[in-house]
Backbone as numpy.savetxt, mean C-alpha at the origin, in Angstrom:
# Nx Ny Nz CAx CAy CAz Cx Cy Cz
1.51 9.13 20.47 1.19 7.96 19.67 1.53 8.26 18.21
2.26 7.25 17.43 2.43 7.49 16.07 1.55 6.47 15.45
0.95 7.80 14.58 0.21 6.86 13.23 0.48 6.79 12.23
-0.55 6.00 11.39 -0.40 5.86 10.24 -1.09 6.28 9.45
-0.97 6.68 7.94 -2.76 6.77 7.14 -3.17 5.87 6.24
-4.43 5.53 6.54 -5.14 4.73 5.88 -6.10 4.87 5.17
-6.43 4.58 4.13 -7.60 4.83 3.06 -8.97 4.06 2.94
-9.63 4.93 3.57 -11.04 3.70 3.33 -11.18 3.94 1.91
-12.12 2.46 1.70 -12.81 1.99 0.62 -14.11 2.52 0.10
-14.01 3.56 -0.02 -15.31 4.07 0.04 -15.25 5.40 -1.14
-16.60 6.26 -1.43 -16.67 7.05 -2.81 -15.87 8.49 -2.65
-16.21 8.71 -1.54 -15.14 9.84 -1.16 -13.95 9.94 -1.38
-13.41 9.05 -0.87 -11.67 8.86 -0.85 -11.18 8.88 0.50
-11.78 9.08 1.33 -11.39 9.45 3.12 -9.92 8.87 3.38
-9.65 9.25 4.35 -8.34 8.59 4.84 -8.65 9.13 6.43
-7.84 8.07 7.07 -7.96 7.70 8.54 -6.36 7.66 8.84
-6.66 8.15 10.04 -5.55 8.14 10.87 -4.91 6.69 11.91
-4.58 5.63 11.76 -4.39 4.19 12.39 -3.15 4.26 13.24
-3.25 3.83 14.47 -1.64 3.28 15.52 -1.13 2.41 14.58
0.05 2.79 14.34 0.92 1.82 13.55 1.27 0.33 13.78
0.66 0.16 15.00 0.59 -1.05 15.63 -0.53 -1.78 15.18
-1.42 -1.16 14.53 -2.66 -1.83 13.86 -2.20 -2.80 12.59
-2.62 -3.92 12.56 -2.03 -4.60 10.95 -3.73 -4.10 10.53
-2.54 -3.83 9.08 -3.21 -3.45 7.63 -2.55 -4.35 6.40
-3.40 -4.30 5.01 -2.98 -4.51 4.16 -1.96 -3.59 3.78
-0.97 -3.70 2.79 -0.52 -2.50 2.58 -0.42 -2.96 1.04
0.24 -1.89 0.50 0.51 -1.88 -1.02 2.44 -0.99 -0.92
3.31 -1.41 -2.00 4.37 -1.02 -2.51 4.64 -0.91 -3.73
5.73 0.53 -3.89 5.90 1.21 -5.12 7.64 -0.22 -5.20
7.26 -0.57 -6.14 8.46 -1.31 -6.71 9.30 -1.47 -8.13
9.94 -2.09 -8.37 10.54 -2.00 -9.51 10.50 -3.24 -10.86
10.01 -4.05 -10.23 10.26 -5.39 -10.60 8.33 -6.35 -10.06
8.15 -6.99 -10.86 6.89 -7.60 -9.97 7.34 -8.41 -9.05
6.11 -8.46 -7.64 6.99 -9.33 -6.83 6.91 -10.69 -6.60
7.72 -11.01 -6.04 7.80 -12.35 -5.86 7.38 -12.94 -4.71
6.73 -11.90 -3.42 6.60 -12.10 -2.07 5.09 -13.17 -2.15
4.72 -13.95 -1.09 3.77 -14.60 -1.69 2.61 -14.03 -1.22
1.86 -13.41 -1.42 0.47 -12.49 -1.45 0.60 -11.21 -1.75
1.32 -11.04 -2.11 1.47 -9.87 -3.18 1.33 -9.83 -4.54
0.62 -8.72 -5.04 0.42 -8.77 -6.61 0.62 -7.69 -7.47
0.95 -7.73 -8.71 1.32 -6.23 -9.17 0.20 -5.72 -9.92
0.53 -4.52 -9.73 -0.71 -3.55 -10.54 -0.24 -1.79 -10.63
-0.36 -1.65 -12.07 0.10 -0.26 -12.66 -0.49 0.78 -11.73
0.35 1.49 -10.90 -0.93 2.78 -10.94 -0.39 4.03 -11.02
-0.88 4.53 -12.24 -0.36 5.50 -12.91 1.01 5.19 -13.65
2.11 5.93 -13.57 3.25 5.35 -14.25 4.30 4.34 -12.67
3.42 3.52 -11.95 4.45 3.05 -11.09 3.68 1.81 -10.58
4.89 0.24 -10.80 4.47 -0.53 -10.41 4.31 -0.70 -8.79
3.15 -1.11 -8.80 2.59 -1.21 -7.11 2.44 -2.81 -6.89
2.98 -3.64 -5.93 2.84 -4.51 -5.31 1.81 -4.68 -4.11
0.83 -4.86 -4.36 -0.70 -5.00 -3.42 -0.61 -6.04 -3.21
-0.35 -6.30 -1.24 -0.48 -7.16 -0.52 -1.25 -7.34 0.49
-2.03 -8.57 0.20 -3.61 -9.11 1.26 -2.95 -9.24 2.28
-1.89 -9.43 2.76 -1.89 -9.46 4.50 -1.79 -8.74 5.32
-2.29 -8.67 6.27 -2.61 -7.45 7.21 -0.80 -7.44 8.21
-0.35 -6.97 8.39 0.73 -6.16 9.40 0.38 -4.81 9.79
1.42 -4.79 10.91 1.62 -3.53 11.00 2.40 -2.67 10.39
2.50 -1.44 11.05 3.42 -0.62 9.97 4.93 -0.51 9.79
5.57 -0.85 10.99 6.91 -1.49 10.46 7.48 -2.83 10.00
6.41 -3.79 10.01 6.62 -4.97 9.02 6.45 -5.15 7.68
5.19 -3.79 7.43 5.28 -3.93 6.20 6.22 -2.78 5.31
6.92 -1.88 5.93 7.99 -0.80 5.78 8.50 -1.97 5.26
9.15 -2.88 5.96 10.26 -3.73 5.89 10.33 -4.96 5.36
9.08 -5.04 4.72 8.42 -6.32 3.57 8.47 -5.35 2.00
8.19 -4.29 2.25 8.80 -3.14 0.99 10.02 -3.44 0.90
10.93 -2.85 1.72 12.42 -2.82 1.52 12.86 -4.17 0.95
12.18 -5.37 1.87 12.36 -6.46 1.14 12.81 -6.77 -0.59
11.74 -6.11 -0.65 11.02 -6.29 -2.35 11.85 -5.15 -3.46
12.79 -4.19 -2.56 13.53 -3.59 -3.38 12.23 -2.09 -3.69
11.28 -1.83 -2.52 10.78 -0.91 -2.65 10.25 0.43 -1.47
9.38 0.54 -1.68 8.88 1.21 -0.26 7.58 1.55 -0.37
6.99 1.46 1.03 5.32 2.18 0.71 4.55 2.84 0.18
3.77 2.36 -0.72 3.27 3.43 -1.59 2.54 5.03 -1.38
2.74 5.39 -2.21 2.85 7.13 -1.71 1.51 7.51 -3.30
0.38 7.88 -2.51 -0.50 8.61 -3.82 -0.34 9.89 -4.12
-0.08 10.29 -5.44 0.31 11.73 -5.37 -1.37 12.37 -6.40
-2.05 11.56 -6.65 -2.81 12.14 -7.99 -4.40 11.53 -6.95
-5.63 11.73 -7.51 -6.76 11.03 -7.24 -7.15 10.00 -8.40
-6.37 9.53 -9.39 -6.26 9.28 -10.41 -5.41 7.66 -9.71
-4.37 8.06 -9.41 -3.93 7.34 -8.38 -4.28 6.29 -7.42
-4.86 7.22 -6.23 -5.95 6.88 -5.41 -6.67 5.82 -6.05
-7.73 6.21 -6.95 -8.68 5.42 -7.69 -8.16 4.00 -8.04
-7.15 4.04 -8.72 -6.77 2.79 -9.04 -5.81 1.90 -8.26
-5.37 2.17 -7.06 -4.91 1.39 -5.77 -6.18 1.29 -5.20
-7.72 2.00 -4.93 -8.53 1.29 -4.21 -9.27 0.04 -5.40
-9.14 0.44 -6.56 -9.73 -0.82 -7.54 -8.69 -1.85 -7.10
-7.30 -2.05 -7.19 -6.61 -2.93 -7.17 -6.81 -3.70 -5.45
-7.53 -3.19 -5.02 -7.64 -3.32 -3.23 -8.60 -4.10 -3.11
């Protein structure tokens, strides 16, 4: 089975392991704000992120990134983290 990871909302920071077949919200590292319609932009750290309320799975929303001229966002900091779960 291939998964995915997912970040609960919570004080810790946890992350979960999801079947990619599960719809999630997702969020994307992009270049431009987007234009997709439930998506919204928000700084985090030095990279615009496109945070989108609709739930897919994980290769629709791969491919709702690419769309947008981006790709799934990737946290490298807890600094990071923090401010994609505020924007969430």
């Amino acid at each position: 089975m291939v998964l995915a990871a997912t970040l609960n909302n919570n004080a810790r920071g946890d992350w979960n392991d999801e079947p990619c077949t599960d719809a999630l919200r997702f969020a994307c590292e992009v270049g431009a704000p987007p234009t997709n319609v439930g998506c919204s932009a928000v700084s985090v750290g030095n990279q615009l992120v496109a945070v989108c309320d609709r739930a897919v799975p994980f290769g629709e929303a791969e491919a709702e990134c690419a769309d947008m001229c981006g790709a799934l966002a990737r946290i490298d900091s807890a600094e990071e983290q923090d401010a994609l779960l505020a924007a969430l």
